[in-house]
C-alpha positions in Angstrom: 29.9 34.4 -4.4 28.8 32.4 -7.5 25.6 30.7 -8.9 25.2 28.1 -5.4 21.0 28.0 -6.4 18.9 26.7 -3.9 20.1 24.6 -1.4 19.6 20.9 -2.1 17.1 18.7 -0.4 17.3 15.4 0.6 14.3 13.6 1.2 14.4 9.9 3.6 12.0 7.6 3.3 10.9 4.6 5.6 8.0 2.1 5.6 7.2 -0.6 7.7 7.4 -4.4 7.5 4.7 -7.3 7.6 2.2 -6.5 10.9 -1.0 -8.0 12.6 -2.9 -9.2 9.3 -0.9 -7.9 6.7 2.0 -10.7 5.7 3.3 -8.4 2.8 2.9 -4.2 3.7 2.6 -2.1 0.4 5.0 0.2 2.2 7.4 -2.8 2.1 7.2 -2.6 -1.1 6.9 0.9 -2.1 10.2 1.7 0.0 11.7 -1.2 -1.5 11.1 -0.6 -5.0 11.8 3.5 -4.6 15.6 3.9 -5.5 15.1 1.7 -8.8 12.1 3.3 -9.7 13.4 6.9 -9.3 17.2 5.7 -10.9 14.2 5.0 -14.1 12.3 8.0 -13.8 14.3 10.9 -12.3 13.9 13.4 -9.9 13.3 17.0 -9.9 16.6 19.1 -10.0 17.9 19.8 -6.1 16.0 16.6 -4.9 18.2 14.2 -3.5 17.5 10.6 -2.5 18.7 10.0 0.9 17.7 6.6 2.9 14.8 4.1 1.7 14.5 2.1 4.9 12.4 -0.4 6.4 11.5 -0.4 9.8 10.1 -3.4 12.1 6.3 -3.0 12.9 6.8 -2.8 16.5 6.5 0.6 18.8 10.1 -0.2 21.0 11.2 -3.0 18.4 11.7 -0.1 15.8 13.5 2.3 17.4 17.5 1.3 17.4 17.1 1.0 13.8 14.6 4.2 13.5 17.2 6.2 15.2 20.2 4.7 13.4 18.7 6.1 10.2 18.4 9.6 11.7 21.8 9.9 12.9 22.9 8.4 9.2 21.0 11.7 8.0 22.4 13.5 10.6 26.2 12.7 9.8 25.5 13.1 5.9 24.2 16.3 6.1 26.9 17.6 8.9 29.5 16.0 6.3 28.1 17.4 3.1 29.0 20.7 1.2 26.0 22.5 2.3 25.2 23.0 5.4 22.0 24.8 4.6 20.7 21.3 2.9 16.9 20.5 4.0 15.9 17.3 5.0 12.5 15.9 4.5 11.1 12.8 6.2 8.6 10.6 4.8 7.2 8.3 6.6 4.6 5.4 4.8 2.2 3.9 6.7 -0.8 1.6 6.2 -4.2 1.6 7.6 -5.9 -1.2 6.2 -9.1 0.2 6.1 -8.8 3.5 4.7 -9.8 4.1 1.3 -7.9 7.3 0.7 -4.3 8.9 0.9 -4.0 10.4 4.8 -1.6 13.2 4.7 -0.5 13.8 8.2 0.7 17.2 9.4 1.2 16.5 12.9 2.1 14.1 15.7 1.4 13.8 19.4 3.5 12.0 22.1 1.4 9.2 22.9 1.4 5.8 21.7 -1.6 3.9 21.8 -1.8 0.7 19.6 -5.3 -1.1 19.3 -3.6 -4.4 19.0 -0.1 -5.9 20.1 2.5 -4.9 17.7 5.0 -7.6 15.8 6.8 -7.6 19.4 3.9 -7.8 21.8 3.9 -4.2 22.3 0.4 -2.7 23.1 0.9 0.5 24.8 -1.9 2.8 25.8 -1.9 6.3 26.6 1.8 6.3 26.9 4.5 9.1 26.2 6.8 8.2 23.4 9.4 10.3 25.0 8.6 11.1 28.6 11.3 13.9 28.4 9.0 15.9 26.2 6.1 15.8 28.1 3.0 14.6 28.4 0.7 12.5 25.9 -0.9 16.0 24.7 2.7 17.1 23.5 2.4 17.8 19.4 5.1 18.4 16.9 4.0 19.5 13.5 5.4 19.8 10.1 6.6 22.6 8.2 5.5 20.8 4.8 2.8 22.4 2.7 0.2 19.2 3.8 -2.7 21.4 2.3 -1.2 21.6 -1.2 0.2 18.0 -1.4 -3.9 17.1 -1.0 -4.4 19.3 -3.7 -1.7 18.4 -6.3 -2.8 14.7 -5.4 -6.3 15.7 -5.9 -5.9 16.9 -9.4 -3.9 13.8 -10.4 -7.0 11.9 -9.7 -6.3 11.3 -6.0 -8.5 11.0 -3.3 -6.5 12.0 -0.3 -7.5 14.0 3.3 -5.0 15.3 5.8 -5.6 14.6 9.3 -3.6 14.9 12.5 -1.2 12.0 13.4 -0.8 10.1 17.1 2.0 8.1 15.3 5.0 7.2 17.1 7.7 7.2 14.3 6.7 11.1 12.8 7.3 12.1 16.0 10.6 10.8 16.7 11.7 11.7 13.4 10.6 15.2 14.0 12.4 16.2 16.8 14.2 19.0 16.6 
C-alpha cells in the first residue's frame, strides 16, 4: 500500500482528413497540431496523451487504420503499470454547416452517408457491425456530455449535445 492516487487516464484522439468539399479539415489540423500544443501548455496532472491520429474520410477506407489505433491503446494499456488506467476516446468531426460545438453522447449502428465518402462509399441504412445487431443498436458514453456543454458554455462557447449515428464512436466504443 502507498500513495498510488488516482489511476491515470489516457485520452486518444483522431480526426479526419480532407472529404467531399473540404480540401483541408480543421480536425486535420487540430489533431495535428495537439501533441506540440499540449508539450507548450501542459496537461492536468493524471492526464496522459495517448495517440493523435488521423483517419481517411471514408466509412470502410478507415477502418484498418481505425482499429490499428485501438489495438495500439489496447497493448499500451495491457503493458502499462496500471491496469486500472482509463481510456478516453475523442473523436473530431466536422459538419460544415453547424455553427456550434456538438457534443455527442451516443452512437447507433447504422451508417448512412448523404454523399459518397473519399472512397465511393455511400452506405444507407447499413449495420456498421452486423454482429451487434441491427441499425437501432446504440452504445453510449460514460463521459459527463452534460457538463462538458456547460464548462464550454461558460468559457464563451456555444455548444449542444445531441445523439450520434457516427460510424467511428461506435467502433471505438465497443466494449
Amino acid at each position: 500500500m502507498g500513495s498510488e492516487g488516482p489511476p491515470a487516464i489516457t485520452i486518444h484522439v483522431t480526426g479526419f482528413k480532407k472529404f467531399h468539399g473540404v480540401s483541408e479539415n480543421p480536425t486535420e489540423i487540430i489533431v495535428r497540431n495537439l501533441k506540440e500544443y499540449l508539450n507548450k501548455r501542459g496537461l492536468p496532472k493524471g492526464l496522459i496523451l495517448g495517440s493523435c491520429s488521423i483517419l481517411e474520410t471514408a466509412g470502410q477506407g478507415a477502418l484498418v487504420p481505425l482499429y490499428q489505433t485501438l489495438q495500439s491503446a489496447i497493448s499500451s494499456k495491457e503493458s502499462g503499470s496500471s491496469n486500472s488506467r482509463r481510456v478516453i476516446w475523442v473523436h473530431f468531426g466536422v459538419n460544415s454547416g453547424a455553427t456550434r460545438f456538438a457534443i455527442e453522447h451516443q452512437a447507433v449502428n447504422e451508417a448512412t452517408f448523404r454523399c459518397p465518402d473519399e472512397m465511393g462509399w455511400k452506405p444507407q441504412k447499413v449495420p456498421i457491425i452486423p454482429a451487434d445487431g441491427g441499425v437501432s443498436r446504440i452504445r453510449e458514453t460514460s463521459l459527463p456530455v452534460e457538463d462538458i456543454t456547460k464548462s464550454l458554455a461558460k468559457q464563451g462557447y456555444v455548444s449542444r449535445v445531441e445523439p450520434n449515428h457516427f460510424l467511428y464512436m461506435y467502433l471505438s466504443s465497443r466494449p
